[in-house]
C-alpha positions as CSV (number, residue, x, y, z in Angstrom):
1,X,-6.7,-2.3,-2.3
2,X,-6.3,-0.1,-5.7
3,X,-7.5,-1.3,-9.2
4,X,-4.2,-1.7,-10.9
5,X,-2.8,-4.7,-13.0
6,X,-1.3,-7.6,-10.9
7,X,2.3,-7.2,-11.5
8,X,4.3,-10.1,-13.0
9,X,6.4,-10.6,-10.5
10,X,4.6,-11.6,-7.0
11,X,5.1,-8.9,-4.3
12,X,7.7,-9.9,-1.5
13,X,6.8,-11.2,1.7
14,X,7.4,-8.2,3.5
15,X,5.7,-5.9,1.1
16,X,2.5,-8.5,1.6
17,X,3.2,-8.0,5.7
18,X,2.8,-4.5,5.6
19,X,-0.3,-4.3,3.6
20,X,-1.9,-6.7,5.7
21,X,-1.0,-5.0,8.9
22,X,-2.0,-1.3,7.2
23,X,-5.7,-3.0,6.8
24,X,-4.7,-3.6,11.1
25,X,-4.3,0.1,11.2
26,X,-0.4,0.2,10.9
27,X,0.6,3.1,9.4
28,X,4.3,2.5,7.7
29,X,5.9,5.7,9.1
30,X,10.2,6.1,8.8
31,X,10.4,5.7,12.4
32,X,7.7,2.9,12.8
33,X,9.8,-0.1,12.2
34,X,8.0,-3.7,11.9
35,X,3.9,-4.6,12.0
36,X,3.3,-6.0,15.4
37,X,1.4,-9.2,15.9
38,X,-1.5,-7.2,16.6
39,X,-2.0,-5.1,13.3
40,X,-1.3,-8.2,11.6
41,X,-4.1,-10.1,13.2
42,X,-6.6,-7.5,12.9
43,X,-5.3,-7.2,8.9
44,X,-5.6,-10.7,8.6
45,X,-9.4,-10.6,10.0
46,X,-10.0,-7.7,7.7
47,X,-9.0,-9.7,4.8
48,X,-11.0,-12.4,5.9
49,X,-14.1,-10.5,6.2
50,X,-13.5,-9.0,2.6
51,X,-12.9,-12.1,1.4
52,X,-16.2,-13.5,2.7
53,X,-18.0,-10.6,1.6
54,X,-16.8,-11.5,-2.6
55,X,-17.4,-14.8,-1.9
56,X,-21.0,-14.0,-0.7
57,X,-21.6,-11.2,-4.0
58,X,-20.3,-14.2,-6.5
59,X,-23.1,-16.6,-5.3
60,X,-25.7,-14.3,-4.9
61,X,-25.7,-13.2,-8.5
């Protein structure tokens, strides 16, 4: 999501969750506890969608 360095140790599961489910619309508030399955799926097709998108720039050019 930001261009920083990829960090040399990979990110824990539940830190890759969370961003998922904030592309979902979850917001990571104190009180908000766990992604539902909803957030997560929506995150998931969000990623998808980028992921088409590069895939589609990288052939074109």
């Amino acid at each position: 999501m930001h261009r920083e360095a990829r960090p040399k140790t990979p990110a824990r599961l539940t830190q890759m969750i969370r961003l998922v489910a904030s592309l979902g619309g979850f917001l990571g508030r104190k009180s908000d506890g766990d992604p539902g399955a909803k957030t997560i799926w929506i995150g998931m097709q969000r990623t998808m969608d980028a992921a088409f998108m590069i895939q589609a720039m990288r052939e074109d050019s």
